[in-house]
C-alpha positions, -999 to +999 in steps of 0.1 A: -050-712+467-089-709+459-088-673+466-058-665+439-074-684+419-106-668+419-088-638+415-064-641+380-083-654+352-064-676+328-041-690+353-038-723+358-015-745+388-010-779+389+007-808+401+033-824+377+055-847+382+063-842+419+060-802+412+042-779+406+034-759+374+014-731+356-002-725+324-013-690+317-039-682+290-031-651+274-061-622+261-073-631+223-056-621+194-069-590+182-072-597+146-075-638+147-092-647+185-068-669+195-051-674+227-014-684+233-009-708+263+025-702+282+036-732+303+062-732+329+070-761+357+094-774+383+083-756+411+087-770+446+057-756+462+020-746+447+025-712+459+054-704+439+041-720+411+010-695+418+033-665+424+053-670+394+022-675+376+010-640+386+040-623+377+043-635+341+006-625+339+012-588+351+043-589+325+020-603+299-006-574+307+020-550+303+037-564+266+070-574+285+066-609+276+082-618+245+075-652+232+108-672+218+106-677+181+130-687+151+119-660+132+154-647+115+162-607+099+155-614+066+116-628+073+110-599+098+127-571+075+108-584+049+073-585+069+083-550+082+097-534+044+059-547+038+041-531+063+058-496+058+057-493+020+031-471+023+036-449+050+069-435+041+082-417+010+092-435-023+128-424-024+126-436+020+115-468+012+138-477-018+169-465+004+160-491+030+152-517+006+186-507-012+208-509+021+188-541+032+194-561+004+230-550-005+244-549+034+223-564+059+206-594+044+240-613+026+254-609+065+228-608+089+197-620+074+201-654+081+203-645+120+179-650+142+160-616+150+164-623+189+202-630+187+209-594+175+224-580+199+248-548+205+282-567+204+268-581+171+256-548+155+290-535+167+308-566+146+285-557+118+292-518+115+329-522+117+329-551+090+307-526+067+336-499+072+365-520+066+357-543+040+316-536+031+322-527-003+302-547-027+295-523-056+314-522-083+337-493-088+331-487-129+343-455-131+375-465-115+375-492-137+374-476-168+396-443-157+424-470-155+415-485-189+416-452-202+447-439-186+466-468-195+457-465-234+460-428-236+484-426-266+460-442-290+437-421-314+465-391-313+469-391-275+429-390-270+428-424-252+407-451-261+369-445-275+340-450-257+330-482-277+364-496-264+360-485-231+325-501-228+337-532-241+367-535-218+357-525-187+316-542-193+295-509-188+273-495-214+283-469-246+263-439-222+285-443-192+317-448-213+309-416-232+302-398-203+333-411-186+354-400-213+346-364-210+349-361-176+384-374-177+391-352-207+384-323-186+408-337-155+379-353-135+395-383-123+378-410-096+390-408-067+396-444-049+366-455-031+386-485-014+370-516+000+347-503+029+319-480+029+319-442+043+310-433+077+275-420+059+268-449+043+272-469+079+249-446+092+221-450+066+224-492+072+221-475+112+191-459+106+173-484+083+184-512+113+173-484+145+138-477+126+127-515+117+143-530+157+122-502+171+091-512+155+101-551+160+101-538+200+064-525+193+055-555+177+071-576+210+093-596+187+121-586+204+124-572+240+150-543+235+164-523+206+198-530+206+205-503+176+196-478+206+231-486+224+256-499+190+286-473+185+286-462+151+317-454+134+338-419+141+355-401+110+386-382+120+390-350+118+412-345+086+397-381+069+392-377+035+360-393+036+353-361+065+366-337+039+343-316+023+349-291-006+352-256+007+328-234-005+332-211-035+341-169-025+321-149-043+337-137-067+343-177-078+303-176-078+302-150-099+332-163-123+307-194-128+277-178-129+285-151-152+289-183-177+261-198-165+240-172-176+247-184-218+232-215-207+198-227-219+188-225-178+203-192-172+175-185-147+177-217-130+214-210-121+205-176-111+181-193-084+202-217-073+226-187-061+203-166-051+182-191-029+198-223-022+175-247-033+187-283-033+183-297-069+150-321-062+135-286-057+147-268-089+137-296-108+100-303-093+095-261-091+060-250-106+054-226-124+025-219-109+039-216-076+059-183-093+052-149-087+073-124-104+055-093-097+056-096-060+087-117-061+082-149-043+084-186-049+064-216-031+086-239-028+071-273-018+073-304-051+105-326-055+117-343-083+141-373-075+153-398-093+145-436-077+161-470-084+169-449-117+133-435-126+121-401-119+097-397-087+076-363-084+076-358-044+064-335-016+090-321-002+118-336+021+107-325+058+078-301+067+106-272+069+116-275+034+078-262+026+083-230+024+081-196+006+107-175-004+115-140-013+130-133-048+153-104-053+156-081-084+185-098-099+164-132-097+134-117-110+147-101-139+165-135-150+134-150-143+115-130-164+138-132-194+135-171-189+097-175-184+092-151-218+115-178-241+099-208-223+063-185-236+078-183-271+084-220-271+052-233-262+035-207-287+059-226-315+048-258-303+017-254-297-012-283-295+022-303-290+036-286-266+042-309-231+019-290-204+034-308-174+036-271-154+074-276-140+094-244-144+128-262-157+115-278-187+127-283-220+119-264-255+088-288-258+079-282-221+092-319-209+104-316-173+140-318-168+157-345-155+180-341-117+209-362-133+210-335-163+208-306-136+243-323-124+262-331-153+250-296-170+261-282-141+294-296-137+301-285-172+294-253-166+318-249-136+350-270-163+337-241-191+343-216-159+378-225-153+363-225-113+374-245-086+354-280-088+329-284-059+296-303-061+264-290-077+252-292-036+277-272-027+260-238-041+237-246-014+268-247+007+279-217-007+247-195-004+244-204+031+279-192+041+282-163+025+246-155+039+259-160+071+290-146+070+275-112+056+255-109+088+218-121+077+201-135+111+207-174+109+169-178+115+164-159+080+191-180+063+177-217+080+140-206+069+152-199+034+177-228+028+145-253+041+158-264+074+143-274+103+160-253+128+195-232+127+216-260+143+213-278+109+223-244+086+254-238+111+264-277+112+264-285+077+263-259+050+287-229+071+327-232+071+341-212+098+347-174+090+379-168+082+393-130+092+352-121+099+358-128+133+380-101+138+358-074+154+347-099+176+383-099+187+397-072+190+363-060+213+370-087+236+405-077+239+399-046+242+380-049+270+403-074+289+431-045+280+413-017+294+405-036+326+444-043+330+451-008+324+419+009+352+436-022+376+473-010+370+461+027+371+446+024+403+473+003+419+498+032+406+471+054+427+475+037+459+513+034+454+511+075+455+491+072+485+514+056+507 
């Protein structure tokens, strides 16, 4: 026993009570010194009491020990919401903190960290999409006041003052409610559970903190690594997204688009596919008109209902991009009223450098880019589809026309062509054609050498 000893530092065997047992002195803490002591006993012999001893040593050497501890979700999210404040992105961290305190800490928070397991992550995801719903549904609320009092004020439904008193919201949401249902934009109903997305954001807020709970040996395993997330069904409306516009529905909307105070801006947002963060945090600076590019590389996004100027949203989205002749001339027309502005402004004038900004050079908000948009599209007489789904739009007809999906993904700000075929392209419909009839055409010409030359051999004989 002399000789182990001599060997392993920190270890310590001993006789207790009839047995044998161990106390192992872990390395010092790296920030306070300290050593934690790890006792175990009941061992019949002093060798296994030394053996035993010099396995939890090698574990402890290698970070597989993890100590037991009452410490529950809600202290350790807390501590780790803390620690990673500021190393991710605004808009990253108040998404977390948003799903953490709305989802996970009213059902799990009072948990202890080490009884997470996969069977109760499982439990957890399929409660969130049943019955996880916890946000009220105001617009529902107050389409079904409105609905219900319709015939009042000559059939024009009830007034936004009404509305905000019945329903509790304030007199800007009513009034904007009210002209959304004017122009047939009803709410669709949410029901009592959230979306498949919306369980997979709670995922990923969950899979990033365990992870770094494992790194922090707080817990031994990560047990978002093996939970099934929810499936949607093919069909779901929850799955269903809006099929992009045809172009000639782009160019129904866009030829009214083009009265509107940010005629260029829509012009772009065909042209290019720029997600709205990036037409709102564009600069102007970043625009070159005579050789017809645009840097592309600020966001503007709207956080816990401020605005938040950002870099942009992966390092693919940084990116520069080629303008074409249509663009540039609606451009050009733009930048020269946004020139005549400032000059009537002048010492007034805002100079915060954004190229979608207002007649005294404010920036523009994202919200307004949405509802300005969606007004546009009613004015149009278009088939509805989200202010996102130009994006959509650009990159299927892009593809569909036969530009190299590398091209499109570079342009669009993707990361790779996987992401630009699996969410922004619908399936061709009829543009697959050639691709048919070549490959039949083939098979049918084989059938006919194989039946000619069997004919052949037939005349032989």
């Amino acid at each position: 026993m002399a000789n182990k000893k001599h060997r392993v530092p920190g270890i310590s065997v001993y006789p207790r009570r009839g047995k044998w047992a161990y106390l192992v002195s872990t390395e010092p803490d790296i920030l306070t010194g300290k050593r934690d002591r790890i006792y175990e006993g009941g061992f019949e012999t002093e060798d296994d009491a030394w053996d035993a001893a010099i396995k939890k040593r090698g574990e402890l050497d290698t970070g597989r020990v993890i100590k037991p501890s009452g410490r529950t979700v809600d202290q350790f999210l807390t501590e780790w919401l803390a620690a990673i404040r500021h190393s991710v992105k605004k808009s990253t961290y108040a998404n977390y903190r948003t799903n953490y305190d709305a989802y996970v800490k009213p059902m799990i928070g009072h948990r202890r960290l080490q009884d997470i397991s996969v069977p109760a992550l499982n439990t957890f995801y399929v409660h969130l999409l049943e019955s996880g719903r916890i946000k009220v549904d105001n617009n529902t609320k107050m389409y079904e006041f409105w609905k219900a009092h319709l015939h009042r004020h000559n059939g024009k439904g009830p007034t936004p003052t009404e509305i905000s008193a019945a329903c509790g919201t304030t007199i800007h949401a009513a009034k904007a409610a009210v002209l959304r249902y004017r122009r047939g934009r009803i709410p669709a109903n949410v029901g009592t559970g959230l979306s498949v997305k919306s369980v997979k954001n709670v995922h990923r807020l969950l899979h990033h903190a365990l992870g770094d709970a494992v790194a922090w040996q707080y817990i031994g395993m990560n047990p978002a690594e093996h939970a099934r997330l929810p499936r949607e069904r093919r069909g779901s409306s929850t799955r269903r997204r809006p099929q992009p516009w045809t172009v000639e529905e782009m160019a129904k909307w866009l030829g009214v688009a083009m009265t509107d105070r940010f005629a260029g801006m829509w012009v772009l947002a065909a042209t290019s596919g720029m997600r709205r963060s990036e037409l709102a945090g564009a600069e102007r600076s970043r625009l070159d008109l005579d050789n017809g590019t645009l840097d592309i590389e600020d966001t503007r996004v709207v956080i816990d209902g401020s605005v938040e100027d950002e870099d942009g949203k992966s390092e693919g989205s940084v990116r520069e991009i080629s303008l074409d002749p249509f663009t540039v001339a609606a451009l050009r027309k733009y930048l020269a009223m946004l020139d005549a502005e400032r000059r009537e402004f002048g010492d007034h004038y805002v100079k915060d450098g954004k190229l979608m900004c207002w007649e005294d050079g404010t920036s523009l908000h994202p919200d307004t880019i949405t509802s300005r948009f969606n007004r546009l599209v009613d004015l149009a007489g278009v088939r509805r589809i989200r202010l996102h789904d130009i994006r959509h739009t650009y990159s299927t007809l892009a593809l569909n026309a036969g530009i190299e999906p590398k091209i499109v993904s570079d342009r669009v700000g993707h990361a790779n062509m996987n992401v630009t075929f699996q969410i922004y392209t619908h399936r061709s419909k009829g543009l697959d054609r050639p691709a048919a009839e070549q490959i039949a055409g083939l098979i049918e010409a084989a059938m006919q050498g194989a039946q000619a030359a069997e004919e052949a051999d037939e005349g032989v004989i």
